[in-house]
Biopython code that builds the backbone (N, CA, C, O; Angstrom):
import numpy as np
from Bio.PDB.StructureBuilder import StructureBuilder

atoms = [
    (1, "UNK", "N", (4.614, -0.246, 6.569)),
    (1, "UNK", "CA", (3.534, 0.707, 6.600)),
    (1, "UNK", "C", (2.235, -0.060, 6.818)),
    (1, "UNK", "O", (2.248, -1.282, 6.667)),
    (2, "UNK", "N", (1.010, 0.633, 7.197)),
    (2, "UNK", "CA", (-0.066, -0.233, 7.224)),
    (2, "UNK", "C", (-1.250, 0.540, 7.064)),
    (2, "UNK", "O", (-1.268, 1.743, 7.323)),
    (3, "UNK", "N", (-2.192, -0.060, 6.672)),
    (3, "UNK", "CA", (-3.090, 0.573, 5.631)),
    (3, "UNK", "C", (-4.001, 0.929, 6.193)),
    (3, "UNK", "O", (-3.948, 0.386, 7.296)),
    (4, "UNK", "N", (-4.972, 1.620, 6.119)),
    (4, "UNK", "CA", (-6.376, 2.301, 6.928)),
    (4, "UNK", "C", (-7.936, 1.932, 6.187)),
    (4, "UNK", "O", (-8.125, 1.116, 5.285)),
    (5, "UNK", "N", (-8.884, 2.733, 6.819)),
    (5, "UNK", "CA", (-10.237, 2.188, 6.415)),
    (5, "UNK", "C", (-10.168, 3.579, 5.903)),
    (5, "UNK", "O", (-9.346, 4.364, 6.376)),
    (6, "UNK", "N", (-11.121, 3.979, 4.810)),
    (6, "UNK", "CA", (-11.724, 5.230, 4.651)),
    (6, "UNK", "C", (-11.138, 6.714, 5.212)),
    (6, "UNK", "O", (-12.023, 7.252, 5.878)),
    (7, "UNK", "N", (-10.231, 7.321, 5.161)),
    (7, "UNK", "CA", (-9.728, 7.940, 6.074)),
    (7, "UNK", "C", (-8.855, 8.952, 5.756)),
    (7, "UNK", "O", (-8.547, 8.748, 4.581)),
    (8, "UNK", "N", (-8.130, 10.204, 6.269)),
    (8, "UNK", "CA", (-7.410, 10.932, 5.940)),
    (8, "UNK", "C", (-6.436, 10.373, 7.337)),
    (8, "UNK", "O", (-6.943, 10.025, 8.403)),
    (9, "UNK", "N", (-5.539, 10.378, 7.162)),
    (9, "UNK", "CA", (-4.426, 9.658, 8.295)),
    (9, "UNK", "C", (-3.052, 10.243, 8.169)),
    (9, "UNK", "O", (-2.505, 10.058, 7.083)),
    (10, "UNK", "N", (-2.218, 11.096, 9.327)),
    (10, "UNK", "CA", (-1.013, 11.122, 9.763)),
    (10, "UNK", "C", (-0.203, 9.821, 10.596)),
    (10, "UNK", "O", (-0.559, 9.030, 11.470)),
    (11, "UNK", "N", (0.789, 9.999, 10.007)),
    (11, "UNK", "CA", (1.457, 8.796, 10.797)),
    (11, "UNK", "C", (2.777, 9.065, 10.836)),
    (11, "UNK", "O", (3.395, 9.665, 9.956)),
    (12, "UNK", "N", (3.428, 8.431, 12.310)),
    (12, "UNK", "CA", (4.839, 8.618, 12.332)),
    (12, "UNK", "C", (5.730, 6.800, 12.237)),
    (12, "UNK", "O", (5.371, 5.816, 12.883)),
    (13, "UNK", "N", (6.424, 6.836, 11.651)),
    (13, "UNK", "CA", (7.140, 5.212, 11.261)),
    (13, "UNK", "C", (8.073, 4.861, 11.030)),
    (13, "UNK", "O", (8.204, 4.885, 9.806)),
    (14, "UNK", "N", (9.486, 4.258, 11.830)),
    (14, "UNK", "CA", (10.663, 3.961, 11.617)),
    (14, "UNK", "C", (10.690, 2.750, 10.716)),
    (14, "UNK", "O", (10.005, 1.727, 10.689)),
    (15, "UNK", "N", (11.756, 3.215, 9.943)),
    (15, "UNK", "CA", (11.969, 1.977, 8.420)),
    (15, "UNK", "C", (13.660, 1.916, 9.006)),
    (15, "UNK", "O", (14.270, 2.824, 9.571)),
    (16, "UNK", "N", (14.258, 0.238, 8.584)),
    (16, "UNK", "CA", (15.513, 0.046, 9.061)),
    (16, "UNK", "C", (15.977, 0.833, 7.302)),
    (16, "UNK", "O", (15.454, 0.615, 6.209)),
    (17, "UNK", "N", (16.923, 1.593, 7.602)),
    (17, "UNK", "CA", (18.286, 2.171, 6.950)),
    (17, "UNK", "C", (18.833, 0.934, 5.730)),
    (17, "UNK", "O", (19.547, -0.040, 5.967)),
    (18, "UNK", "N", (18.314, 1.294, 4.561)),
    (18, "UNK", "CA", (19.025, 0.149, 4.109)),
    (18, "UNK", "C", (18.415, -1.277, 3.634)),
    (18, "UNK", "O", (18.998, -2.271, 3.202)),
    (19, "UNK", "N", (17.378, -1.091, 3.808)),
    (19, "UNK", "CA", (15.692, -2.008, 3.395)),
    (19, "UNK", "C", (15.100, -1.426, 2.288)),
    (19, "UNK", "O", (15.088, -0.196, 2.343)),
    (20, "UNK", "N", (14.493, -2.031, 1.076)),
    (20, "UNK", "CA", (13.246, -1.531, 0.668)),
    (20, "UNK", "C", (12.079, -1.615, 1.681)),
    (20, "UNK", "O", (12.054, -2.354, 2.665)),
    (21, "UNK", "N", (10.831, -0.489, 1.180)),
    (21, "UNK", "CA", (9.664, -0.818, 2.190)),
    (21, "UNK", "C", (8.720, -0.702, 0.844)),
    (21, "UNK", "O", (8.817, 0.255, 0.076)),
    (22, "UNK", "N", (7.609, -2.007, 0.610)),
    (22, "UNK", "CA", (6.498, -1.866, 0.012)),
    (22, "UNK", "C", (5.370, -1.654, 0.611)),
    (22, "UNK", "O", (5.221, -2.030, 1.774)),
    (23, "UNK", "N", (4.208, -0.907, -0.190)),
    (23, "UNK", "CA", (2.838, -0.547, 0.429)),
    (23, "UNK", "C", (1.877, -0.361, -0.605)),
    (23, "UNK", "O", (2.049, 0.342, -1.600)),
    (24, "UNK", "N", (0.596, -1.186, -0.258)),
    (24, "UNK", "CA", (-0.478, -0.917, -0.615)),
    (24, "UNK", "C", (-1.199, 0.279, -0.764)),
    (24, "UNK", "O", (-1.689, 0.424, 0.356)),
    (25, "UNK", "N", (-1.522, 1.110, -1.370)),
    (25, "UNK", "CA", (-2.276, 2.385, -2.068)),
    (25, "UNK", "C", (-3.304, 1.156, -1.821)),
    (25, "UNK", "O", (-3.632, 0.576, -0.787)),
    (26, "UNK", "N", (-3.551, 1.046, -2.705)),
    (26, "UNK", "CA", (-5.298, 0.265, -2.607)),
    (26, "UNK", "C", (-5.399, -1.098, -2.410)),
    (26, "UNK", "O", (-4.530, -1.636, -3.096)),
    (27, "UNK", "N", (-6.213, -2.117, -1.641)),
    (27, "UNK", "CA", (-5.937, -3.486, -1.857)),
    (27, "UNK", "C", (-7.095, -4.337, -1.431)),
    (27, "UNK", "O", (-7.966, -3.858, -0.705)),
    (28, "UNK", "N", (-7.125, -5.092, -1.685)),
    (28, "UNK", "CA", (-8.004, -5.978, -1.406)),
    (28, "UNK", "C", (-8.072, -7.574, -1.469)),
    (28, "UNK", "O", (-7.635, -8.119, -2.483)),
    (29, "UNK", "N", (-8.594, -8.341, -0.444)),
    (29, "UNK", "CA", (-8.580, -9.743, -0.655)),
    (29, "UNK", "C", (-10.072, -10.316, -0.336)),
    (29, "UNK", "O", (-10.975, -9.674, 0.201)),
    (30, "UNK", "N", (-10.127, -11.641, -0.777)),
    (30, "UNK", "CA", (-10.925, -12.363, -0.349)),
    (30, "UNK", "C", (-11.163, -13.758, -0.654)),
    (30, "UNK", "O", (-10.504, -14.051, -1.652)),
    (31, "UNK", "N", (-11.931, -14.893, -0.148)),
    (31, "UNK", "CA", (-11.933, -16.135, 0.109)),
    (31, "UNK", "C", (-12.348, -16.523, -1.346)),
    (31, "UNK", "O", (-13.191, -15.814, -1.895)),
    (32, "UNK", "N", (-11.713, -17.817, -2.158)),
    (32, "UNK", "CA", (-11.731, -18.222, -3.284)),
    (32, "UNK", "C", (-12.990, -19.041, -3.490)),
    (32, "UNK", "O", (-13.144, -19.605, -4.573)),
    (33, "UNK", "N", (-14.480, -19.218, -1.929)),
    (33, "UNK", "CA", (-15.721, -19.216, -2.557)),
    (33, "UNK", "C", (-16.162, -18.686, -2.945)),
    (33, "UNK", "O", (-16.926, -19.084, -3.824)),
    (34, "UNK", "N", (-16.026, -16.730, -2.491)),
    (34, "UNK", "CA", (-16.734, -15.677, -2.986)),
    (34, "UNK", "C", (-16.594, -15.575, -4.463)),
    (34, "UNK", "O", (-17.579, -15.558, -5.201)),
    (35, "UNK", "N", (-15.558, -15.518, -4.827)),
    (35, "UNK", "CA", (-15.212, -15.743, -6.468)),
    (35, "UNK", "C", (-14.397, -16.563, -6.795)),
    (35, "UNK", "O", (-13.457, -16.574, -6.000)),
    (36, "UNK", "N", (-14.253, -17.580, -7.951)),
    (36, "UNK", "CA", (-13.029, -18.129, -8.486)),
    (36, "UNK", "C", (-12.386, -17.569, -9.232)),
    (36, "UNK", "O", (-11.619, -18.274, -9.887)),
    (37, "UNK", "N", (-12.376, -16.048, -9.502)),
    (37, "UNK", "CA", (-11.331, -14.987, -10.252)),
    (37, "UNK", "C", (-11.107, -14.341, -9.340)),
    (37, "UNK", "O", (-12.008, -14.314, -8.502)),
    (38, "UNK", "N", (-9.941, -13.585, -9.068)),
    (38, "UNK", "CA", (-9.719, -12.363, -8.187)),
    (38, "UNK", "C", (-10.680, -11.118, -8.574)),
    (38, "UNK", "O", (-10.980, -10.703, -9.694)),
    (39, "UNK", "N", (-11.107, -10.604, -7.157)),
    (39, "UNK", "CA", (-11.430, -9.324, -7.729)),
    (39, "UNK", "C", (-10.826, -7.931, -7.242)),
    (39, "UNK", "O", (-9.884, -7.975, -6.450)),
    (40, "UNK", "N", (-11.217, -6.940, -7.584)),
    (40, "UNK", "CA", (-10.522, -5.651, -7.746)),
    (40, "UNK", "C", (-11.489, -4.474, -7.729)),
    (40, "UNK", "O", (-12.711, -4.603, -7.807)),
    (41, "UNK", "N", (-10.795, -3.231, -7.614)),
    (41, "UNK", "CA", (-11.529, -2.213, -7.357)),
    (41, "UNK", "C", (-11.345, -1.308, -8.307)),
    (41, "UNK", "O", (-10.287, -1.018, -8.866)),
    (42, "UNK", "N", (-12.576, -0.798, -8.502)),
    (42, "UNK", "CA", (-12.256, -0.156, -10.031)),
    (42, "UNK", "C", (-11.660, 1.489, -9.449)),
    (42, "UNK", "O", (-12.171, 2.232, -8.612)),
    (43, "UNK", "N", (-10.629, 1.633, -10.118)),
    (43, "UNK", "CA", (-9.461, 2.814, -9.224)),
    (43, "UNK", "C", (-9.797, 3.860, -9.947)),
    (43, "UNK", "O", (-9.805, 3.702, -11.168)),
    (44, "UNK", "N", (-10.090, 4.932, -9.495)),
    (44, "UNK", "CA", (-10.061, 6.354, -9.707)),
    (44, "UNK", "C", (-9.014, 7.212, -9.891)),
    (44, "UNK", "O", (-8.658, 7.909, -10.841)),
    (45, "UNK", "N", (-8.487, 6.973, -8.508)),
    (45, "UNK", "CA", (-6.919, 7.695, -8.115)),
    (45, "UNK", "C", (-6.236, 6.966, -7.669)),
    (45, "UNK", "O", (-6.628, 6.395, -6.652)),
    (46, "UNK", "N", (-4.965, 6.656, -8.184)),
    (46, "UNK", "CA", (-3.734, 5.973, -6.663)),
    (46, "UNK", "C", (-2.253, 7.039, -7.539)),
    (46, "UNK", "O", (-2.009, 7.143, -8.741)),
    (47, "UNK", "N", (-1.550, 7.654, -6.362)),
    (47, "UNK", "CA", (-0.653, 7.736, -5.983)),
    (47, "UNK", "C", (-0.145, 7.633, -5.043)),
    (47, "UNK", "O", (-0.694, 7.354, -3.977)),
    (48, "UNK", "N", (1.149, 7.853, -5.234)),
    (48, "UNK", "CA", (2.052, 7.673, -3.987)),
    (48, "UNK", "C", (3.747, 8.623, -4.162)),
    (48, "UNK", "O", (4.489, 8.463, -5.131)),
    (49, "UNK", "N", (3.962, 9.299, -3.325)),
    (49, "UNK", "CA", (5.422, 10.057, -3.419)),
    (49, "UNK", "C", (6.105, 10.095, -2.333)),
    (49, "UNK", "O", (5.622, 9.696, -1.274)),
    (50, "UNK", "N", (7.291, 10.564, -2.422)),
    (50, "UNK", "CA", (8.451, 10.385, -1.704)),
    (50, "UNK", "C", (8.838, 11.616, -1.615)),
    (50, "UNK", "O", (9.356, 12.038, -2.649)),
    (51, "UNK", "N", (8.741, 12.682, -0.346)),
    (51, "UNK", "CA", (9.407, 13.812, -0.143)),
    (51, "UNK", "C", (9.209, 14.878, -1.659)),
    (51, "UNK", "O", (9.919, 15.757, -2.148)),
    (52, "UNK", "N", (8.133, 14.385, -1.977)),
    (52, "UNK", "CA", (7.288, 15.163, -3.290)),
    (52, "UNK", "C", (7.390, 14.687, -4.291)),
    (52, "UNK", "O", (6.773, 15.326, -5.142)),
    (53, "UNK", "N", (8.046, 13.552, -4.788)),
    (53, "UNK", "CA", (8.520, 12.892, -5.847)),
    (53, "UNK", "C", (7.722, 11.876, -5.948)),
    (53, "UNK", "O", (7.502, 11.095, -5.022)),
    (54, "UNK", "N", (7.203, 11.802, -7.127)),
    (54, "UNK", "CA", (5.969, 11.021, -7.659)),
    (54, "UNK", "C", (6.939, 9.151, -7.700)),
    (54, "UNK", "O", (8.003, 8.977, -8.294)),
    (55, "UNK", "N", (6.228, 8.113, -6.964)),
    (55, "UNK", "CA", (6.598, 7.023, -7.461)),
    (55, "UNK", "C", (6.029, 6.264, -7.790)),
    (55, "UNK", "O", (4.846, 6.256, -7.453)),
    (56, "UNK", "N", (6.574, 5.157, -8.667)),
    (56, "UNK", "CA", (6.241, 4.352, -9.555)),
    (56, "UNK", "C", (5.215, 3.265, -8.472)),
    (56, "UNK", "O", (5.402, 2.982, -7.289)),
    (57, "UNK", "N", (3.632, 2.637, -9.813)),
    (57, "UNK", "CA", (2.894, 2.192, -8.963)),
    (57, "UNK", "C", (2.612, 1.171, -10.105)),
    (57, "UNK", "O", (2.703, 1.283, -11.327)),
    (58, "UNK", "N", (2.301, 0.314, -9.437)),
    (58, "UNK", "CA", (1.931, -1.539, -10.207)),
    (58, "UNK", "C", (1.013, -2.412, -9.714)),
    (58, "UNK", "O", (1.278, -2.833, -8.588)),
    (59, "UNK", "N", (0.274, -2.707, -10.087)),
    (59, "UNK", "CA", (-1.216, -3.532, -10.160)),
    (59, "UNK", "C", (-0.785, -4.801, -9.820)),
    (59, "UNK", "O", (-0.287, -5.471, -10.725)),
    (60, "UNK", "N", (-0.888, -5.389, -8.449)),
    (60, "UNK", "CA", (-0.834, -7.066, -8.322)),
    (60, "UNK", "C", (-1.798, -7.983, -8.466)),
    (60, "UNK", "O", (-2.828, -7.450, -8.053)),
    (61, "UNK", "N", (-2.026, -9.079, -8.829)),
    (61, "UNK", "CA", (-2.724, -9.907, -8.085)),
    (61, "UNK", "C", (-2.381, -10.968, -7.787)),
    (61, "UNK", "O", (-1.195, -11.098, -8.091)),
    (62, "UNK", "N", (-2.875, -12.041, -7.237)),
    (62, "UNK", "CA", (-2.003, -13.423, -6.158)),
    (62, "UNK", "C", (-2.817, -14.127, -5.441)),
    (62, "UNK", "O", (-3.696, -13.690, -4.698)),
    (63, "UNK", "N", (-2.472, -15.502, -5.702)),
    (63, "UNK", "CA", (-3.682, -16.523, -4.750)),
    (63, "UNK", "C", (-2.370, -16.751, -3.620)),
    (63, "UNK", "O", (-1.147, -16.704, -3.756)),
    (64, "UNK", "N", (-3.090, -16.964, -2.687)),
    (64, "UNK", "CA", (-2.392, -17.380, -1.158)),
    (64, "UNK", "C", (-3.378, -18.325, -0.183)),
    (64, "UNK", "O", (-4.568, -18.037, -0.052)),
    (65, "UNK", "N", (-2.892, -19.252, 0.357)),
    (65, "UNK", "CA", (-2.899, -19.938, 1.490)),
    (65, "UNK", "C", (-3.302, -19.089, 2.468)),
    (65, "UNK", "O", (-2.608, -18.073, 2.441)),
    (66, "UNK", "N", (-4.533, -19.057, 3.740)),
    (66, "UNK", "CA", (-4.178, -18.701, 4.824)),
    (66, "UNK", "C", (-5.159, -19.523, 6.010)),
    (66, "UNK", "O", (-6.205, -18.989, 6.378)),
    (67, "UNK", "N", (-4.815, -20.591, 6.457)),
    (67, "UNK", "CA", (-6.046, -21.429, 7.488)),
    (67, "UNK", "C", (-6.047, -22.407, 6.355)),
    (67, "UNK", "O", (-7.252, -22.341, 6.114)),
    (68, "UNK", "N", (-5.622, -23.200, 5.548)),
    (68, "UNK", "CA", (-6.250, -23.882, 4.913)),
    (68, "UNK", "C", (-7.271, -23.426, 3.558)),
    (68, "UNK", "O", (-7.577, -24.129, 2.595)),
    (69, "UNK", "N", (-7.628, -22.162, 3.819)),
    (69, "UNK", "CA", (-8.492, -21.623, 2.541)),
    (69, "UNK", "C", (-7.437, -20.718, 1.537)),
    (69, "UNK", "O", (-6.537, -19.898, 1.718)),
    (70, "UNK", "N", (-8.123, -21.395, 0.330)),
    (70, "UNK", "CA", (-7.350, -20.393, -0.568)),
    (70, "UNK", "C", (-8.219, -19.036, -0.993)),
    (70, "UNK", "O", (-9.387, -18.852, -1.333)),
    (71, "UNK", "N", (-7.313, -18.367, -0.844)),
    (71, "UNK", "CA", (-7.523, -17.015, -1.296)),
    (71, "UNK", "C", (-7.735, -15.687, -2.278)),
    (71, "UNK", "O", (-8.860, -15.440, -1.843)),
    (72, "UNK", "N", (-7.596, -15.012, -2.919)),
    (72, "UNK", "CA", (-7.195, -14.032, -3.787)),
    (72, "UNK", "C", (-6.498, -12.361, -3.241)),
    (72, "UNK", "O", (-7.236, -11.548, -2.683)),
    (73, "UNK", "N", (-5.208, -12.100, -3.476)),
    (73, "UNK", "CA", (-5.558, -10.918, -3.320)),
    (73, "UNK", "C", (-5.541, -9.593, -4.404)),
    (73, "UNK", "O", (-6.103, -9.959, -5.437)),
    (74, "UNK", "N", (-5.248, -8.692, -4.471)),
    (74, "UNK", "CA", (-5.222, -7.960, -5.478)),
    (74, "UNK", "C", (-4.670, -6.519, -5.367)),
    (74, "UNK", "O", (-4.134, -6.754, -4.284)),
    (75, "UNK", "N", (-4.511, -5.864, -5.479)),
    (75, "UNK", "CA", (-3.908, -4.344, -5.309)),
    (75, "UNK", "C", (-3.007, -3.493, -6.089)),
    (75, "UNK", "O", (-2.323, -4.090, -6.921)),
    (76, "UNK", "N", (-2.843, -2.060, -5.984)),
    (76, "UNK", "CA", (-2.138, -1.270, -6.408)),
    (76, "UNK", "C", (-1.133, -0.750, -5.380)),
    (76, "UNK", "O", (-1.495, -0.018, -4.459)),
    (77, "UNK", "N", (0.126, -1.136, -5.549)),
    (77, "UNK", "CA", (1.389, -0.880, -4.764)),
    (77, "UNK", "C", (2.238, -0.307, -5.202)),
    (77, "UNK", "O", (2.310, -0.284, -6.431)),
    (78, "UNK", "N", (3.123, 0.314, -4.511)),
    (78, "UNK", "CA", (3.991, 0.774, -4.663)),
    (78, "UNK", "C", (5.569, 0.713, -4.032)),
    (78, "UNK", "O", (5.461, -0.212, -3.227)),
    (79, "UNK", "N", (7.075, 1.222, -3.947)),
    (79, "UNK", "CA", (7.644, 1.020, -3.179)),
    (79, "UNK", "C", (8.444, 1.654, -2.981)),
    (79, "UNK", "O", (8.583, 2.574, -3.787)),
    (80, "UNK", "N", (9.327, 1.580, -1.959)),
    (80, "UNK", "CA", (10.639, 3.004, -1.720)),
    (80, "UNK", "C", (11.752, 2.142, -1.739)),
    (80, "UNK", "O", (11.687, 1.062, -1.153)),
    (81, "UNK", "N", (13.020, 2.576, -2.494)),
    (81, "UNK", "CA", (14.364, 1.963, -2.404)),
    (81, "UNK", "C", (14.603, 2.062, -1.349)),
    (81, "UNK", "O", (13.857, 2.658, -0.573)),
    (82, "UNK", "N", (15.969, 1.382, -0.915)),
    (82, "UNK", "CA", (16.408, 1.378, 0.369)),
    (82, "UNK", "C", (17.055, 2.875, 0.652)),
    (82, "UNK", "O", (17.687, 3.507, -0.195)),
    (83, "UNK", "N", (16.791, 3.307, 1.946)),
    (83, "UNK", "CA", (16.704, 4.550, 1.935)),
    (83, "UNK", "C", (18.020, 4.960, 3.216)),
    (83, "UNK", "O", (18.056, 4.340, 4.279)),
    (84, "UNK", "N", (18.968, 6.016, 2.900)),
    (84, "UNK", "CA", (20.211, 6.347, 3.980)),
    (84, "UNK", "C", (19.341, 6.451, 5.265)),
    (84, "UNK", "O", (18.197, 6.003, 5.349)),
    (85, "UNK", "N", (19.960, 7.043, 6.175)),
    (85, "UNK", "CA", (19.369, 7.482, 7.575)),
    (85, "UNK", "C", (19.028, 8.791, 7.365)),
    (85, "UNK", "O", (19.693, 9.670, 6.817)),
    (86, "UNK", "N", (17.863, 8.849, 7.878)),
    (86, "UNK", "CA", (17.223, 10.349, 7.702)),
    (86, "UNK", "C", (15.718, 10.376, 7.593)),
    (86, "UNK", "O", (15.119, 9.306, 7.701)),
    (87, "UNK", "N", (15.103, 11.403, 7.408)),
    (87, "UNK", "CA", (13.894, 11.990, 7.765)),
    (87, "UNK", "C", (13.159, 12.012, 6.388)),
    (87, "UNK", "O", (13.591, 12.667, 5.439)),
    (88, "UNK", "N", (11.894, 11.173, 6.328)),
    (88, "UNK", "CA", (11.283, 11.538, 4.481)),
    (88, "UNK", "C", (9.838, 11.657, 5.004)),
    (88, "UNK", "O", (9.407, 11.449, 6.138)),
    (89, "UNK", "N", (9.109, 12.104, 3.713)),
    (89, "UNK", "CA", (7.728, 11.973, 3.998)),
    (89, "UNK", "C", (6.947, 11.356, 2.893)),
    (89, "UNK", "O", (7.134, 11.644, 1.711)),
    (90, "UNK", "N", (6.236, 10.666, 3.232)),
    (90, "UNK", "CA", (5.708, 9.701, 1.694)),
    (90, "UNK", "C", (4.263, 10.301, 2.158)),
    (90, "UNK", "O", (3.870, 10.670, 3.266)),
    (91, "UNK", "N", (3.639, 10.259, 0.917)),
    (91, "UNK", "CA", (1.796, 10.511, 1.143)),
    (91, "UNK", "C", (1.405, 9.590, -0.298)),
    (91, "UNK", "O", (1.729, 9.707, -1.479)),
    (92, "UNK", "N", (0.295, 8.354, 0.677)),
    (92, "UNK", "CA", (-0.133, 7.644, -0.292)),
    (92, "UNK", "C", (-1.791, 8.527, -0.161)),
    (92, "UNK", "O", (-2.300, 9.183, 0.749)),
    (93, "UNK", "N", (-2.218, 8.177, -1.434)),
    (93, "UNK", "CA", (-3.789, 8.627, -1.848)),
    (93, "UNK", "C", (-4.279, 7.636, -2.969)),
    (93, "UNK", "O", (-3.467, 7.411, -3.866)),
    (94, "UNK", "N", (-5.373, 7.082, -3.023)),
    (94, "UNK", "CA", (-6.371, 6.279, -3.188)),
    (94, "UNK", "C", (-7.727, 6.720, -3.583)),
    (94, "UNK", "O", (-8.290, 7.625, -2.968)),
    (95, "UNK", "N", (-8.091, 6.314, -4.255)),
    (95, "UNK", "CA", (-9.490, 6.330, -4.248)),
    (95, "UNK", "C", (-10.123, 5.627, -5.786)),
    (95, "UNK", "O", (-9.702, 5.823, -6.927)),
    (96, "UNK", "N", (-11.486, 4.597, -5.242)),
    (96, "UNK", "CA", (-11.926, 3.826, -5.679)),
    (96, "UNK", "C", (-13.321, 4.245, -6.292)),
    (96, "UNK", "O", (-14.278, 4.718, -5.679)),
    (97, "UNK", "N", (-13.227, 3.979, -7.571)),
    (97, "UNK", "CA", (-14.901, 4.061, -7.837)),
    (97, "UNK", "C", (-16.250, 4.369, -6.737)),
    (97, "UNK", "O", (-16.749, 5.463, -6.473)),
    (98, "UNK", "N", (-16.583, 3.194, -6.283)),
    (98, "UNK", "CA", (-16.940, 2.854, -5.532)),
    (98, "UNK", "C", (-17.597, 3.926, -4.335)),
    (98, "UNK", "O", (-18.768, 3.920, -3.955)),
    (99, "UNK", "N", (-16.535, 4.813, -3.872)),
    (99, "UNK", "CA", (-16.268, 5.307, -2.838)),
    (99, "UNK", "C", (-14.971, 5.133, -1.650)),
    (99, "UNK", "O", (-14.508, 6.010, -0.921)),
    (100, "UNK", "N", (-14.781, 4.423, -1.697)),
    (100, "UNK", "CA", (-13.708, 4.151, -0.740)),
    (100, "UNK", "C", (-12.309, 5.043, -1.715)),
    (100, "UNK", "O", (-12.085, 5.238, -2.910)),
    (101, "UNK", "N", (-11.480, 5.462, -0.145)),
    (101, "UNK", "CA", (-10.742, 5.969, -0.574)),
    (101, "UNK", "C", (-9.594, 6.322, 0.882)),
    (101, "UNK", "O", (-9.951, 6.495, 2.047)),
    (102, "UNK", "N", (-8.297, 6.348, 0.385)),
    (102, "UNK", "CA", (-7.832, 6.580, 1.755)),
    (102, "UNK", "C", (-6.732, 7.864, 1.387)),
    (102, "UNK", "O", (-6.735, 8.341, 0.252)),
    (103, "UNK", "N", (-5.735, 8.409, 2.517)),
    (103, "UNK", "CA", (-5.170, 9.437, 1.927)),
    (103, "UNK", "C", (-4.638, 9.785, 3.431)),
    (103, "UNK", "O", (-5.214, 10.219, 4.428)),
    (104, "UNK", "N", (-2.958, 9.315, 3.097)),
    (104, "UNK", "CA", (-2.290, 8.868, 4.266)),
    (104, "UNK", "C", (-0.838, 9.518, 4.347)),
    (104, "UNK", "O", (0.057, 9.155, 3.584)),
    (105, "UNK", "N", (-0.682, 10.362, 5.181)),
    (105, "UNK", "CA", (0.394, 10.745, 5.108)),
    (105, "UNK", "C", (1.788, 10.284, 5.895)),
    (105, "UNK", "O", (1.507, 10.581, 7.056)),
    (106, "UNK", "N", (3.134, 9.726, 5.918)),
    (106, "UNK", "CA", (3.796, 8.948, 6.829)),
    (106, "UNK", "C", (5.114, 9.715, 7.274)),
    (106, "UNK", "O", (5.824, 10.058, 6.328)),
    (107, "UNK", "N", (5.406, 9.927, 8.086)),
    (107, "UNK", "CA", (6.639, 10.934, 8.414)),
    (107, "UNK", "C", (7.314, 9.665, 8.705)),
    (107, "UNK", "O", (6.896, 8.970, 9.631)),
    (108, "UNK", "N", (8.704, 9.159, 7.727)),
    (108, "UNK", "CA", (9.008, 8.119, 8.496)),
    (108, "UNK", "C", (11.304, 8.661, 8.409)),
    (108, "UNK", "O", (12.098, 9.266, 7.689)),
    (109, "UNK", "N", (11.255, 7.816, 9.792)),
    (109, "UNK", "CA", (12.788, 8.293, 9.729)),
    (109, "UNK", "C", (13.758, 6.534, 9.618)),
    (109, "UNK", "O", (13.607, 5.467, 10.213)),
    (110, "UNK", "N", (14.548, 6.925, 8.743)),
    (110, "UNK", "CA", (14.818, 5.854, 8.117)),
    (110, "UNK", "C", (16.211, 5.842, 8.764)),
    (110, "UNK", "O", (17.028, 6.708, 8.452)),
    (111, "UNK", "N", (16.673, 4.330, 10.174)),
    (111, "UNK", "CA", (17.699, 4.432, 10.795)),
    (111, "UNK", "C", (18.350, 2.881, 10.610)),
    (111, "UNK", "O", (17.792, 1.885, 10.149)),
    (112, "UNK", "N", (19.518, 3.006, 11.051)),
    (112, "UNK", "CA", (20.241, 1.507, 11.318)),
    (112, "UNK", "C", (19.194, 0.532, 12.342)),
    (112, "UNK", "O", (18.783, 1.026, 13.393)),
    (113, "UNK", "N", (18.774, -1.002, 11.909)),
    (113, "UNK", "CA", (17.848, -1.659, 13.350)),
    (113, "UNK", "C", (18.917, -2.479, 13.539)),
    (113, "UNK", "O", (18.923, -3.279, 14.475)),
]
sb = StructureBuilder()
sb.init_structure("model")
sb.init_model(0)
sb.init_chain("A")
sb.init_seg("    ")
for serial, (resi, resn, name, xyz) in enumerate(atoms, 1):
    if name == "N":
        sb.init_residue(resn, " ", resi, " ")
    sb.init_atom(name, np.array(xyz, "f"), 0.0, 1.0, " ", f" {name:<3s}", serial, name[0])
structure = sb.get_structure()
């Protein structure tokens, strides 16, 4: 799946049959001069469901490598078991203190790759 700016968003997306798929509800990174702690967004709303079924959501954070600079990232994710072949609809929604907020809907059909 892949994530948007500010936005209300439809989307159509083949997942291989038989995979978990994880996704960011909310996330964020940045370069380990800007801060030497990770930072984060103070969350308002995050869900995320599966063909109407509310799923489970978990707070990361994580330093990473990328160019030589180290990093931070941070987020609220979520994920789908591996799923038969067939037709689902997930809708992630977001929204941050702040303002930011996204709210994404994914028609995805889940086949053999």
């Amino acid at each position: 799946m892949v994530g948007t700016e500010p936005s209300d968003v439809v989307r159509r997306w083949a997942v291989p049959a038989g995979r978990p798929v994880f996704f960011p509800v909310l996330n964020m990174q940045h370069p380990r001069s800007c801060a030497r702690t990770p930072r984060s967004l103070a969350v308002a709303e995050a869900t995320a469901s599966l063909n109407g079924l509310p799923l489970p959501l978990r707070e990361f954070t994580a330093p990473f490598m990328t160019g030589g600079t180290q990093r931070y990232a941070w987020g609220v994710w979520g994920g789908i078991g591996p799923l038969i072949p067939g037709a689902y609809a997930s809708e992630i929604k977001g929204r941050a203190t702040s303002g930011f907020w996204v709210d994404t809907t994914y028609h995805l059909e889940s086949k053999p790759f």
